[in-house]
N, C-alpha and C positions, 0 to 999 in steps of 0.2 A: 504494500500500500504506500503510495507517494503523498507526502508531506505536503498538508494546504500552505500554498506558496502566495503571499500579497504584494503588491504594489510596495515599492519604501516607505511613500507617503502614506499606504496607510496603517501601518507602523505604528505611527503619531497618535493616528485615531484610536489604537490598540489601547497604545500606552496611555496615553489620557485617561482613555474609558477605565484602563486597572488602576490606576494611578487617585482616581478620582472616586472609586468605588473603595480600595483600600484607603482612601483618607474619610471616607463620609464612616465606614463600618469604624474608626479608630474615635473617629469626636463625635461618635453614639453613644461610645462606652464614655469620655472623657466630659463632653459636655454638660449630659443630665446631673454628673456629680458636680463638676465645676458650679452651676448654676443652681443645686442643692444648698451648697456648702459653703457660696461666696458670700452668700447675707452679712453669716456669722465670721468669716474670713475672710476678708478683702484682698489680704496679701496673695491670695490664689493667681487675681487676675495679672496681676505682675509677672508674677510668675510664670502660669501659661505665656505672655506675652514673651519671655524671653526665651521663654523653649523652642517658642515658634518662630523668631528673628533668626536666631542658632540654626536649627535645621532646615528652614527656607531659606537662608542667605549660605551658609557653608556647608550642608549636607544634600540637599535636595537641589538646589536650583544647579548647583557644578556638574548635577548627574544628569539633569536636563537635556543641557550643554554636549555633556559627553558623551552621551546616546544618540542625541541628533548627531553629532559629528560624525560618530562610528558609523551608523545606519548611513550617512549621507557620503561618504569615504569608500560604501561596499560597493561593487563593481557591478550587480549585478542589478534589473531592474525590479526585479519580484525575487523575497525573503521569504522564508519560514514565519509562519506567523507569531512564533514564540520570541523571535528573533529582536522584539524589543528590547530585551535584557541580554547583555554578556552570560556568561557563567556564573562568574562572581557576584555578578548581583542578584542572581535568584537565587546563590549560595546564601548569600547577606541576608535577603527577604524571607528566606525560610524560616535562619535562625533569627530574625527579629520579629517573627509572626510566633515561634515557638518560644523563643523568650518571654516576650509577651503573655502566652495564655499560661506559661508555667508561674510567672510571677503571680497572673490575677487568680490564677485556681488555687495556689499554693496561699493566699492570704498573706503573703510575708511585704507587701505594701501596704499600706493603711490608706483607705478610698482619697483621702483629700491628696497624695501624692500621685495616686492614679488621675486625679478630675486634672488637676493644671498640667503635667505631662501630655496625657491621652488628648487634651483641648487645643494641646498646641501643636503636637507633634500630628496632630490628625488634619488641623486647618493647613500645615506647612504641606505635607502630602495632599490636599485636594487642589491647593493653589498651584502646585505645580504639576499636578493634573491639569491643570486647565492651559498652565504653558505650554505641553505636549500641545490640547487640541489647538492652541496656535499656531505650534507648525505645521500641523492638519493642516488647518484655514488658509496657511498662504504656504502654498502647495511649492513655491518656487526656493523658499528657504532651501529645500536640499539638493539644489543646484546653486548655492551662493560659495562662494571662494571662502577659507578657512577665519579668516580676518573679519571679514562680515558677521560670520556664524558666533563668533565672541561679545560683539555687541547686541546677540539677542537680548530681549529684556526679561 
């Protein structure tokens, strides 16, 4: 059986679409507690807010970057459809999706540690979902020279 083979561009659309589904399933868990818990705890929201600066500015959005690059670098017009992630990064995603539910089944975080974590690190993940579906949307990015592709937003 031969591997369903897509388009580069729509790659984007892929990864968006995961991108954006694992960040809304993360500030399900994150935000009802966030928004629980903030009445009586204010310093939550700060909090999330810097988790979320953290991994949308230095975790998330570099990978952005480096996924379009790779996918936009490959020689070929149509990919494996899995072929949005390297290796390594659905190495990373496994074990950050099973570190995750081992920490929340295991109880050894206390809910207000999960609400501003899970709140931020979930919004940082759907926002850069949604930079994926921009390179969806302008379908010419992965034909733009390497220099350009750095100034994505």
């Amino acid at each position: 059986m031969r591997a369903v083979h897509v388009p580069k561009n729509q790659l984007m659309l892929i990864a968006g679409l995961v991108w954006c589904a694992a960040g809304g399933m993360v500030s399900m868990i994150g935000l009802p507690l966030e928004f629980g818990l903030a009445p009586a705890h204010l310093v939550l929201i700060p909090l999330a807010a810097v988790i979320f600066v953290v991994f949308y500015v230095f975790v998330f959005s570099p990978l952005v970057r480096k996924h379009t690059g790779r996918i936009r670098a490959r020689a070929e017009d149509r990919l494996p459809f899995w072929h949005f992630f390297n290796a390594s990064s659905w190495a990373v995603m496994a074990v950050m999706m099973g570190g995750g539910m081992a920490l929340r089944l295991s109880h050894l975080m206390p809910d207000w540690m999960i609400a501003f974590f899970y709140s931020g690190l979930g919004l940082a993940l759907f926002l850069c979902g949604v930079r994926f579906l921009g390179v969806f949307a302008r379908k010419d990015l992965l034909t733009l020279a390497p220099e350009r592709l750095r100034s994505d937003p």
